[in-house]
C-alpha positions in Angstrom: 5.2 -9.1 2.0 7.1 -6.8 -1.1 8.1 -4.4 -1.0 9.3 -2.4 -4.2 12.6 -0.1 -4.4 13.6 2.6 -6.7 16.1 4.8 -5.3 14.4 7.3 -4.6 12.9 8.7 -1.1 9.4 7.6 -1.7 10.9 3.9 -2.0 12.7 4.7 1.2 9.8 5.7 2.7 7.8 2.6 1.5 10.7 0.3 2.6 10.9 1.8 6.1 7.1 1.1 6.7 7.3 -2.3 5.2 10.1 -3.2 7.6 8.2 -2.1 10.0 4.9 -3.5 9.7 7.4 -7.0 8.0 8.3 -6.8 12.2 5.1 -6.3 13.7 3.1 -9.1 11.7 6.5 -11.7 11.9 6.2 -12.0 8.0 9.3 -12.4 5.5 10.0 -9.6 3.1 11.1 -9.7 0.3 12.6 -6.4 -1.6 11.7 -6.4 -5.4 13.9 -4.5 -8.1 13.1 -3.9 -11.4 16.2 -2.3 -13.8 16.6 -1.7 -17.4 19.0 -2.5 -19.6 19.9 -2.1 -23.5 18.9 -5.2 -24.9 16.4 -7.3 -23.3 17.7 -10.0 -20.5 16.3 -13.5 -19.7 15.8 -13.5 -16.0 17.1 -16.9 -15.6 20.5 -15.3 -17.5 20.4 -17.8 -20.0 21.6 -14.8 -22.7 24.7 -13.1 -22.8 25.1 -9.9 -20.8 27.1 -6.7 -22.2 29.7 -4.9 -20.6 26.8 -1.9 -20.4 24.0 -4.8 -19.2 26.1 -6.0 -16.3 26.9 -2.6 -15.1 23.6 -2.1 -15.0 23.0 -5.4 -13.1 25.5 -4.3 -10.8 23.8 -1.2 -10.2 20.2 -3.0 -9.7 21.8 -5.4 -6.8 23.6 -2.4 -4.9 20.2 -1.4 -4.7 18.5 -4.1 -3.0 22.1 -5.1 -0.9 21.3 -1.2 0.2 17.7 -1.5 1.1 18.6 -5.0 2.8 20.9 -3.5 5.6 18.6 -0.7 5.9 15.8 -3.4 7.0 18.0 -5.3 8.6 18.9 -2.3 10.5 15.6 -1.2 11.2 14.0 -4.5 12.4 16.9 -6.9 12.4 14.5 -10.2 13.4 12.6 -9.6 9.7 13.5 -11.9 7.3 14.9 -10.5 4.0 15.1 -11.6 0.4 16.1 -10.2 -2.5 15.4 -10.0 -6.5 16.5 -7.9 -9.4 14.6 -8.4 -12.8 14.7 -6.2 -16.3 11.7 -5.0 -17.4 9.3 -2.4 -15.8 8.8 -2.0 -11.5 5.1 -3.4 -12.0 6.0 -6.9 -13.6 8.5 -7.4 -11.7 6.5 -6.8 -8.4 3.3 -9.1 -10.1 5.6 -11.7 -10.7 7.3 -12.0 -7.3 4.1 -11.2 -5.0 1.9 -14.6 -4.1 -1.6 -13.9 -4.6 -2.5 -12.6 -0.9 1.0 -11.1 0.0 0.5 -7.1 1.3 2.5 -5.2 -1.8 4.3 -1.9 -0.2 4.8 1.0 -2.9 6.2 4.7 -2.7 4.1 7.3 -3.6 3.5 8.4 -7.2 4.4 11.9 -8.2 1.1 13.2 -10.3 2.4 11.7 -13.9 5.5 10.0 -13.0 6.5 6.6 -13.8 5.9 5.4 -10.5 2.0 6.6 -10.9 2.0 4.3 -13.7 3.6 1.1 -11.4 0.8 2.2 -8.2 -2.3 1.9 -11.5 -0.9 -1.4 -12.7 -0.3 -3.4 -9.6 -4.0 -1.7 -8.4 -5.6 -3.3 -11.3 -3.6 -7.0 -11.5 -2.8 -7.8 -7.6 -5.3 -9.4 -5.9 -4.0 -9.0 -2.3 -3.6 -5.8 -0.1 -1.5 -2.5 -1.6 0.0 -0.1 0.8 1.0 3.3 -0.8 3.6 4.8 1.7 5.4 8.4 1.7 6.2 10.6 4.8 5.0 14.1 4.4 8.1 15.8 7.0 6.4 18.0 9.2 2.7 18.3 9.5 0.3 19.7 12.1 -1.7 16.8 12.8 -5.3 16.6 11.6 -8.5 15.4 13.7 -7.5 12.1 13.6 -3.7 12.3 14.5 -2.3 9.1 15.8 -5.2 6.9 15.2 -6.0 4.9 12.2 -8.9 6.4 9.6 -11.4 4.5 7.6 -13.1 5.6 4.6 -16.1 3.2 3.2 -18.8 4.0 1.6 -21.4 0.7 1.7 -20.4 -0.7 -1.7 -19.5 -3.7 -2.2 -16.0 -4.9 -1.1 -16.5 -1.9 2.4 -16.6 -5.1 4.7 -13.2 -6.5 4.7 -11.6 -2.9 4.4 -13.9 -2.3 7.7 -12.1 -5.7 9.1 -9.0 -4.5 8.4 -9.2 -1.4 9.8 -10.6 -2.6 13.5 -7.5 -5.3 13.2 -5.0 -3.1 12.8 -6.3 -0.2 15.2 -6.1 -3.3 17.5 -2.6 -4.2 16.5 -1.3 -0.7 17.1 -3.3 -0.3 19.8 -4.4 3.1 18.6 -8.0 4.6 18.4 -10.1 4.1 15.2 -11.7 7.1 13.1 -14.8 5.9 10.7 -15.8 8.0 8.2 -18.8 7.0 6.4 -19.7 8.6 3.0 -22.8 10.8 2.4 -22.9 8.4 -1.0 -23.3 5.5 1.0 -26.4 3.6 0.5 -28.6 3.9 3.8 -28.7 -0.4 4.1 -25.0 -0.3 3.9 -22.4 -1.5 5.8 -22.7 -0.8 9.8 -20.0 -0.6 12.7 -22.4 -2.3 15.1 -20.8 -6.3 14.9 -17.3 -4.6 14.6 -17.4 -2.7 17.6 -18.8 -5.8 19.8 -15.7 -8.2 18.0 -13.1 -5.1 18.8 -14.2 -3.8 22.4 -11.3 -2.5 22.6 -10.8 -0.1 19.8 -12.3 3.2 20.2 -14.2 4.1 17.6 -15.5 7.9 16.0 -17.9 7.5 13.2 -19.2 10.2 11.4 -21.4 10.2 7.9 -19.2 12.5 5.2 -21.0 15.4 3.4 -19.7 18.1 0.7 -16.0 17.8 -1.0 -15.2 14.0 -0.1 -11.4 13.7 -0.8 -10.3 16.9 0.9 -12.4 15.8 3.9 -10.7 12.5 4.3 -7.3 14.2 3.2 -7.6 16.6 6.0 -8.4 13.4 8.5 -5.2 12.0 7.3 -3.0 14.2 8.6 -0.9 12.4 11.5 -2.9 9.6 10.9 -0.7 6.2 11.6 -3.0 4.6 8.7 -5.4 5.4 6.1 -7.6 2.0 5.1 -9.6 2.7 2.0 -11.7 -0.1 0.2 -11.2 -1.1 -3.8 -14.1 -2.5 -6.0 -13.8 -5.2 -9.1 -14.3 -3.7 -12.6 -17.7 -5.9 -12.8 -17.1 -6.7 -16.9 -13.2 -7.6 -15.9 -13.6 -9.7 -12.5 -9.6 -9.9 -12.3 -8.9 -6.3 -12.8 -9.7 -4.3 -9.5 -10.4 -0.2 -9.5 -10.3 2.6 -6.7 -13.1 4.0 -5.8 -14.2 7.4 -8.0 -13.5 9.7 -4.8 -10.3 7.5 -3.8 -8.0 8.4 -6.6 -7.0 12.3 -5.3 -6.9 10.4 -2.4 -3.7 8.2 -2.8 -1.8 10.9 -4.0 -2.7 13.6 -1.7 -2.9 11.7 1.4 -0.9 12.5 4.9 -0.4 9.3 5.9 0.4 5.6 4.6 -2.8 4.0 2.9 -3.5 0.8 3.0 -6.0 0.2 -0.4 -8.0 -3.2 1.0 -10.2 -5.5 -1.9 -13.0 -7.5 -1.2 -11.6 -10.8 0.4 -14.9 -12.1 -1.2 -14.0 -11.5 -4.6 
């Protein structure tokens, strides 16, 4: 699991649920830093650093040693690594994340730079993204406390449907599955899931009218948001969000976990 860092609270917020979840599944984590400097810097340090560049080195590793003992404060059995790298958040998390690792990032402002890191990891990773930032304060929605599931029958719905049973399982919270009105009628059905996952409890419901502010309202409270990504069919490597998802990860009351099709 990586887990990006920033500084600021939305990468708190993101590094407080990855240590959590880092302690629930038993996998390592690994905290990710990118930093810039003046001149460009080999990674492997191979050219020599400025007074300014190491400062700013020195800078970029008090932030991971900080976010470090705050997991290791949090859930002290996790195991933590860290990296620092120049250049921008989104390389650096590519190049440190193995293919199928879960990626943990804060939630972008509308137009910041961290909007920019969420739309290039979404489009290179090819294993799960979480987008994480605590709202403060909120009257829970329909679905407080239990974990929500938009899908919509398109290819890639299956596995997000998969991983949304699991980890209602995991928590051992109650499952909310919203189906889209968009949703072509032979699409995907909860019938095999709920006979695999007895034990979740499941409310389904088929979506009409304003989609986003429908599954935004459901999210309020909600311990998890699971929402299904598609391939750009012409770029096979390059995944997208869903037309109606995109408000969606930046309005959202809850963590969302942004699932592609383990088929692709």
């Amino acid at each position: 699991m990586v887990v990006a860092v920033d500084g600021g609270f939305g990468s708190v917020d993101a590094l407080d649920w990855a240590a959590a979840q880092a302690m629930v599944c038993g996998a390592e984590l690994r905290i990710v830093h990118a930093f810039h400097a003046p001149s460009a810097l080999d990674p492997f340090a191979l050219v020599a650093a400025t007074g300014i560049e190491f400062a700013a080195i020195g800078t970029a590793a008090s932030v991971v040693d900080d976010a470090a003992a705050r997991v290791r404060y949090i859930a002290p059995e996790v195991a933590v690594t860290t990296r620092i790298m120049p250049g921008s958040s989104a390389s650096a998390i590519l190049q440190e994340a193995p293919p199928s690792a879960l990626v943990v990032l804060g939630r972008p402002v509308h137009g910041s730079s961290r909007g920019r890191t969420v739309a290039k990891v979404l489009g290179r990773s090819r294993g799960p993204v979480a987008v994480v930032s605590f709202v403060g304060e909120i009257e829970p929605g329909p679905s407080g406390g239990r974990v929500v599931l938009a899908y919509d029958g398109e290819r890639g719905s299956e596995t997000a449907v998969d991983v949304a049973f699991r980890e209602a399982r995991r928590r051992g919270i109650d499952l909310t599955a919203l189906l889209l009105d968009t949703a072509p009628r032979q699409g995907v059905r909860l019938d095999r899931w709920r006979q695999r996952f007895p034990e979740v409890a499941v409310r389904d419901e088929v979506v009409t009218g304003p989609v986003g502010q429908r599954i935004v309202a459901e999210s309020h409270g909600a311990a998890l948001l699971v929402l299904p990504e598609a391939q750009r069919p012409h770029r096979p490597f390059r995944r997208r969000l869903r037309p109606w998802a995109r408000a969606v990860v930046e309005t959202a009351a809850s963590p969302i976990l942004l699932v592609p099709d383990r088929h692709s």
